[in-house]
FIMARLO-262272 format. One line per 2 residues: number of its first residue (from 0); their letters; for each residue x, y, z of C-alpha. Coordinates in pm, whole numbers, plus 50000, padded with zeros to 5 digits. Layout:
# FIMARLO-262272
NUM	a	X,Y,Z ~ ...
***
This chain:
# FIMARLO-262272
0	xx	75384,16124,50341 ~ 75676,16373,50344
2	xx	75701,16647,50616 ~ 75735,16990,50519
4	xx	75969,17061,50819 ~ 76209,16834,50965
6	xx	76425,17084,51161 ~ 76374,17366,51403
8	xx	76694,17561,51580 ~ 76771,17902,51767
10	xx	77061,18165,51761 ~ 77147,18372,52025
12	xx	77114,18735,51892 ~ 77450,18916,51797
14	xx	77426,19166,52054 ~ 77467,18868,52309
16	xx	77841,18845,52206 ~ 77906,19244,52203
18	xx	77728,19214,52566 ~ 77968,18933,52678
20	xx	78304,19076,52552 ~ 78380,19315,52859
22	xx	78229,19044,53085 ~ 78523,18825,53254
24	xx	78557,18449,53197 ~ 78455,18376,53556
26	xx	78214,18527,53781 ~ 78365,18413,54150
28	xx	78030,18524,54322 ~ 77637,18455,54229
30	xx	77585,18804,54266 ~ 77807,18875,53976
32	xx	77657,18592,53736 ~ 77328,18766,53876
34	xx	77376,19059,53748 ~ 77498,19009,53410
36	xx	77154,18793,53386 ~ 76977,19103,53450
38	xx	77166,19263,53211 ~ 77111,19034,52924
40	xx	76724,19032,53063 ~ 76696,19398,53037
42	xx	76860,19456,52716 ~ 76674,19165,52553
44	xx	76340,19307,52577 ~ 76504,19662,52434
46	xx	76635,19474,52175 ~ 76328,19373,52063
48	xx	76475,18957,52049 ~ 76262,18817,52364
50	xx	76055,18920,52692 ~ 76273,19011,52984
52	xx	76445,18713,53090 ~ 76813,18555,53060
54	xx	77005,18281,53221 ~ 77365,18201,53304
56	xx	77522,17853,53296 ~ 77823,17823,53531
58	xx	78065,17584,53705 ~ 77966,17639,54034
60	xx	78283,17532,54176 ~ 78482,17827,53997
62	xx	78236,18055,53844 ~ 78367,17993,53512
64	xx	78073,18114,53210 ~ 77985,17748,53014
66	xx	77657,17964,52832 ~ 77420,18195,52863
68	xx	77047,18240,52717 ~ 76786,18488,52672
70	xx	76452,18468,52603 ~ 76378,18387,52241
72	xx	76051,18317,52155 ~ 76005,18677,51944
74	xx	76267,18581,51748 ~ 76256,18187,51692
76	xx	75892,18224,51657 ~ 75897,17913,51888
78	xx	75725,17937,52201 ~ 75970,17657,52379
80	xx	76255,17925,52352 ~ 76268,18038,52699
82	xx	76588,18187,52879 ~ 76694,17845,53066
84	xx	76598,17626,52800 ~ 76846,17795,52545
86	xx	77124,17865,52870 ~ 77093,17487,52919
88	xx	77117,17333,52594 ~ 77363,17516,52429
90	xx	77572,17451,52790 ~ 77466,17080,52724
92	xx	77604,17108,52336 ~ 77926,17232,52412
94	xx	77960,16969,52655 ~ 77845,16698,52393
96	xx	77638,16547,52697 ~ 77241,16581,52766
98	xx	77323,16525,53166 ~ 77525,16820,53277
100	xx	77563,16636,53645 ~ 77674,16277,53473
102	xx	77959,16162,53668 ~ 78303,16346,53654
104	xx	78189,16658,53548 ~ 78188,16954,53779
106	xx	77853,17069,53955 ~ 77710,17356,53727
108	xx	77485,17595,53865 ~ 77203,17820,53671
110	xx	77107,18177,53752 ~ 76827,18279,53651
112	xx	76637,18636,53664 ~ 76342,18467,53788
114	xx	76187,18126,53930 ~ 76129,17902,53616
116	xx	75819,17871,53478 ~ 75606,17543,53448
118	xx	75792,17447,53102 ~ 76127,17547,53224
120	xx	76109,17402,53588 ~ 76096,17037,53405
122	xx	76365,17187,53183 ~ 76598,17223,53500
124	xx	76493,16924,53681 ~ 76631,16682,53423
126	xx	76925,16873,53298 ~ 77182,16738,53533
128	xx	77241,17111,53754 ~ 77343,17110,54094
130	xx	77244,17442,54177 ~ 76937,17698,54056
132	xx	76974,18070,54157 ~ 76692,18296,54140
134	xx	76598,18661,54174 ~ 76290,18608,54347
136	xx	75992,18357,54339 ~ 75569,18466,54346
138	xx	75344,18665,54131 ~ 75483,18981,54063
140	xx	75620,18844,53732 ~ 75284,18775,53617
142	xx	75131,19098,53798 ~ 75388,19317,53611
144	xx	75442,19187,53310 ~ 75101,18968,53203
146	xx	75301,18674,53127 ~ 75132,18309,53188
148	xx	75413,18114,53422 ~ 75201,17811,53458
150	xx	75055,17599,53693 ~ 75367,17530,53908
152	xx	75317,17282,54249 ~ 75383,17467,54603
154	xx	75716,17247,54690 ~ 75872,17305,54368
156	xx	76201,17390,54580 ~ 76157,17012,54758
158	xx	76140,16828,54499 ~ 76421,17023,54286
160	xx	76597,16939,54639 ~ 76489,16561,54648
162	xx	76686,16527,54305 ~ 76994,16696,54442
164	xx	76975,17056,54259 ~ 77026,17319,54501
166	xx	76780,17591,54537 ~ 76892,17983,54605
168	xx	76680,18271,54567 ~ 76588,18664,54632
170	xx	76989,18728,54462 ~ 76924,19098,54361
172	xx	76561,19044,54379 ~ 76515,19438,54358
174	xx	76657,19476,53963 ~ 76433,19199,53817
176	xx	76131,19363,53960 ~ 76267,19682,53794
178	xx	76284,19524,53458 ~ 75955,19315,53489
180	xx	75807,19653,53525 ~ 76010,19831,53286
182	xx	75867,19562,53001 ~ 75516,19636,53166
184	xx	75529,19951,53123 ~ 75625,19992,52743
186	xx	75355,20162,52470 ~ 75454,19872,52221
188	xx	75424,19536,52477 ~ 75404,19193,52364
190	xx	75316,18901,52567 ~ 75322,18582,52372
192	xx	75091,18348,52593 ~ 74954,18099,52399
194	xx	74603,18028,52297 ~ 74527,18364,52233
196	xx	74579,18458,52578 ~ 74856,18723,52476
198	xx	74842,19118,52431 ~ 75010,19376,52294
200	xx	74916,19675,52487 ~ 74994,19680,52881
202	xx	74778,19640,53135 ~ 74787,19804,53511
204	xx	75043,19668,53707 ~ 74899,19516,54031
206	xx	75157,19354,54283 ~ 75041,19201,54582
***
């Protein structure tokens, strides 16, 4: 038997870079390395490359940018693709090490626009980050956009916590919502949940 395919990859779109170059090398605060998550989230989905959600990979000790990702699964075609999963592996390539926390590295800390879904809470749990900063955690993600974020357990934070990462959220809570609904809202929407589960069109959004 030979397999047809024996390889599978990602790129981060060429706007990322033209995004990045008036961005400074270190982002002292997580409100900065917030916002330029939201940024990348926002101008992803306008883009056309991904749904509306980014990550940035720091050193948590100086603030210092090791990678960033955006959602990719429109333009992979893969539906593993998501935000933290490319933020954390390409950190995890240029550090030629699959444990970002393996002994004598600095702590690194991941912002995300959102609380990880079910895929991409495992995703965080065994990459080796000290710290996970979110916008915001509940339904409205779902509510506003239609996306599926999977069945994720109640003490997500205490067992993240049990393992050492660090859990902050509700950092500029306000602008994800604003691009969750901004996505919601558009004529041409696409959400890519599997097993046929998706749409194109959007429905009503209903936070509660």
């Amino acid at each position: 038997m030979q397999l047809a395919t024996t390889h599978f990859g990602a790129r981060l779109p060429g706007w990322v870079a033209a995004e990045l170059a008036a961005v400074e090398p270190s982002l002292p605060d997580v409100e900065a390395r917030m916002s330029l998550a939201h940024r990348l989230a926002r101008r992803n989905h306008l883009e056309g490359t991904g749904g509306p959600f980014a990550a940035v990979v720091t050193d948590a000790a100086t603030g210092a940018v090791l990678s960033v990702g955006v959602n990719l699964v429109l333009a992979s075609g893969l539906s593993g693709m998501h935000a933290e999963v490319v933020a954390l592996c390409l950190a995890q390539a240029g550090a030629a090490t699959w444990d970002l926390g393996a002994a004598g590295r600095p702590p690194v800390e991941l912002a995300v626009n959102w609380r990880p879904c079910a895929m991409c809470y495992g995703a965080v749990l065994w990459s080796g980050v000290a710290r996970l900063v979110i916008a915001g955690e509940g339904d409205e993600v779902e509510h506003l956009t239609g996306f599926d974020e999977g069945p994720m357990r109640p003490d997500w934070k205490e067992q993240l916590a049990a393992r050492g990462v660090e859990v902050r959220t509700d950092v500029l809570r306000a602008e994800a919502l604003a691009t969750f609904r901004e996505y919601g809202e558009r004529p041409d929407v696409i959400v890519y949940n599997g097993g046929g589960r998706g749409r194109s069109t959007p429905a009503a959004p209903q936070v509660r």
